[in-house]
C-alpha angles and dihedrals in degrees: 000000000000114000108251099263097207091180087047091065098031081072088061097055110074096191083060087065085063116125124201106197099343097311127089124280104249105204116210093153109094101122094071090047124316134226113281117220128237096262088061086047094062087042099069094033089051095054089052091049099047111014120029107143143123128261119291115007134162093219137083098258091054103039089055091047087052089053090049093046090044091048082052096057086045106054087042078062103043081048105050095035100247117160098236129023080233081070085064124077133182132223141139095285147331088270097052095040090052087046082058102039087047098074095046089054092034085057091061091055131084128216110283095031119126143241120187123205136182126244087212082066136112104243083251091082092035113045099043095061089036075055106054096032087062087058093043109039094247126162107234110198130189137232119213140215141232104246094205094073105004084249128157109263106214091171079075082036086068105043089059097045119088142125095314096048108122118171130007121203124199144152127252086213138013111243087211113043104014094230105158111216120211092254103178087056090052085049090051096052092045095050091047091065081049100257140126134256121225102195111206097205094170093110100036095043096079090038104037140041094248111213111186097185090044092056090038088230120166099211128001117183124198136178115225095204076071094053098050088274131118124275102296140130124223128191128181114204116176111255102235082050094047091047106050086044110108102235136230104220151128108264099246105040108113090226130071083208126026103068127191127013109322126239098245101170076062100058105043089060078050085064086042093055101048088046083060093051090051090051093063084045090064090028094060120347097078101251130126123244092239093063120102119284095244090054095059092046085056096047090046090052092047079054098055100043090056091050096044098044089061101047080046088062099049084043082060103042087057100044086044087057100049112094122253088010110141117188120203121207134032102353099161102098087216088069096046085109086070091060151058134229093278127123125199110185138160126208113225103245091010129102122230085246101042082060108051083039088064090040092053091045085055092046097265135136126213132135137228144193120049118305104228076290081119107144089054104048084047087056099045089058099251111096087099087054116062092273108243144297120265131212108182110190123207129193076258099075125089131211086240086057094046086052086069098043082054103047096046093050087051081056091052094042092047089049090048097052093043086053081057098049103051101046082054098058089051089053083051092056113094118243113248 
């Protein structure tokens, strides 16, 4: 097997030949939406320049804008494991697609009946179903975490969980925190009250091969801006599930689910992206070209997580090693198999802000805040605070990259805890 040629694969994304006052951009910023590579690029151009065209048509222009939208479907199923590219529908995000989903299943519910969400969840998969539950007269329950380590708690899974509930949404990863939860074993659980399970997959698709059959999830909703795509949203939804859900639609459109007129230049950078992902797949994961597509996505994400999981410990043994740094999330080496490579972190004496600020001035992108992950950064005591700093690794990075991550946050540290010092030697001076 070829050894993961990171710089390989940096040449083919435009945004990472940026430079910020004459250095390099170092993105750290992927888990709000990642680079996209070349091939992604001439997608959409190609599609401008060949297809553009509305929906079906008998002429060229829209016949070749309904195959492109048709591969897309297909490739969004070869990548998340459905059974048929019809289980996948398009739409602007995974927020806007769950609002959307969320008054079809709410439709099937009666009042009284439960939802259950997580506090470790984007707001995407929390505030649609609080949403819909206020209209209906449902009963949302939530489920907590384990501080120690921001993991799911299903100990507190399985005290909400009883005969009305009737959905459970949770996310495969924490944006935040990048804690992974055992998802086939909440879908279990929740199968096995008789509900259904609605997967947010935003923050694991760039990081992890997604298998819905495999899970037994009954939807599962992405976003491809976070997998090196355009701006789209993807959901997944069982057939038998989508089928028998009474739809929201206008009369004529040809799909229950997908309303309006669809953004095909989108998806066929959608197709572009997850070409790119099944390139890595034959490039370094061991697989032949001739294998499905879905195998050498699997294969290429495979790649990447191996890649990314090892920059992510030597990401971790310098923060660890920069004074009044706190992390927040999975920190035991043994459990970095239960995360991604995503770092929350907090600077004794500086503000989440005031830290990305000084990053940005040197070139670097983090983010800060929250994340829409309110209610857990709420939990976890910080919401009043300016929430964390987030560093979001991508097969992308390098570990020369991460070094200067590194060395500018021990500046800031240094600088932080001389400004301590020495206001606490002036506290320390007697008056007069």
């Amino acid at each position: 097997m070829t050894a993961f040629d990171v710089e390989a694969l940096r040449r083919r994304f435009p945004g990472l030949a940026i430079e910020d006052g004459g250095r390099p951009v170092a993105l750290f910023d992927g888990p709000g939406g990642t680079q996209v590579p070349d091939s992604v690029i001439a997608a959409i151009g190609a599609y401008y320049r060949t297809s553009n065209a509305n929906h079906g048509g008998p002429f060229l222009t829209s016949r070749r804008s309904d195959a492109a939208a048709h591969e897309a479907h297909q490739a969004m199923a070869d990548m998340l494991g459905a059974a048929s590219a019809d289980e996948i529908k398009f739409g602007a995000n995974m927020t806007t697609l769950t609002f959307h989903v969320s008054r079809s299943i709410g439709a099937t519910m009666a009042p009284g009946d439960e939802i259950v969400v997580t506090i470790l969840d984007h707001e995407g998969n929390v505030g649609p179903w609080k949403a819909i539950a206020a209209d209906r007269g449902f009963v949302v329950r939530t489920v907590d975490i384990r501080a120690s380590d921001v993991t799911l708690d299903l100990a507190s899974l399985d005290a909400v969980l009883g005969a009305r509930t009737k959905l459970v949404a949770v996310g495969w990863a924490s944006n935040a925190v990048g804690t992974i939860n055992p998802v086939a074993e909440i879908v279990r659980r929740a199968h096995a009250v008789g509900a259904w399970t609605y997967v947010d997959a935003v923050h694991a698709a760039p990081h992890l091969p997604i298998d819905v059959r495999a899970t037994g999830t009954d939807f599962l909703a992405c976003s491809t801006y976070k997998f090196f795509g355009p701006h789209a949203g993807v959901l997944y939804g069982r057939a038998d599930i989508l089928d028998a859900l009474p739809p929201y639609k206008l009369v004529p459109a040809s799909d229950r689910f997908e309303t309006g007129t669809g953004n095909f230049e989108g998806l066929a950078g959608t197709t572009a992206a997850v070409d790119y992902l099944a390139g890595i797949g034959v490039a370094y994961g061991g697989v032949s070209s001739t294998a499905t597509r879905r195998e050498r996505v699997v294969a290429g994400m495979s790649a990447i997580r191996g890649y990314e999981m090892e920059l992510y410990r030597h990401l971790a043994d310098g923060l660890e090693a920069i004074p009044g740094l706190t992390m927040y999330g999975i920190t035991d080496r043994a459990q970095f198999d239960g995360r991604t490579p995503t770092a929350a972190l907090r600077l004794a004496g500086v503000a989440p802000r005031d830290v990305a600020e000084a990053l940005a001035a040197e070139g670097i992108a983090v983010w800060d805040g929250d994340f829409y992950a309110t209610g857990l950064i709420e939990r976890l005591g910080l919401a009043d605070q300016g929430g964390v700093v987030r560093i979001g690794l991508t097969h992308y990075n390098t570990a020369p990259e991460v070094d200067r991550l590194l060395d500018a946050l021990g500046r800031i540290a240094a600088a932080a805890g001389a400004a301590r010092a020495g206001a606490s030697a002036r506290a320390a001076v007697p008056a007069g």
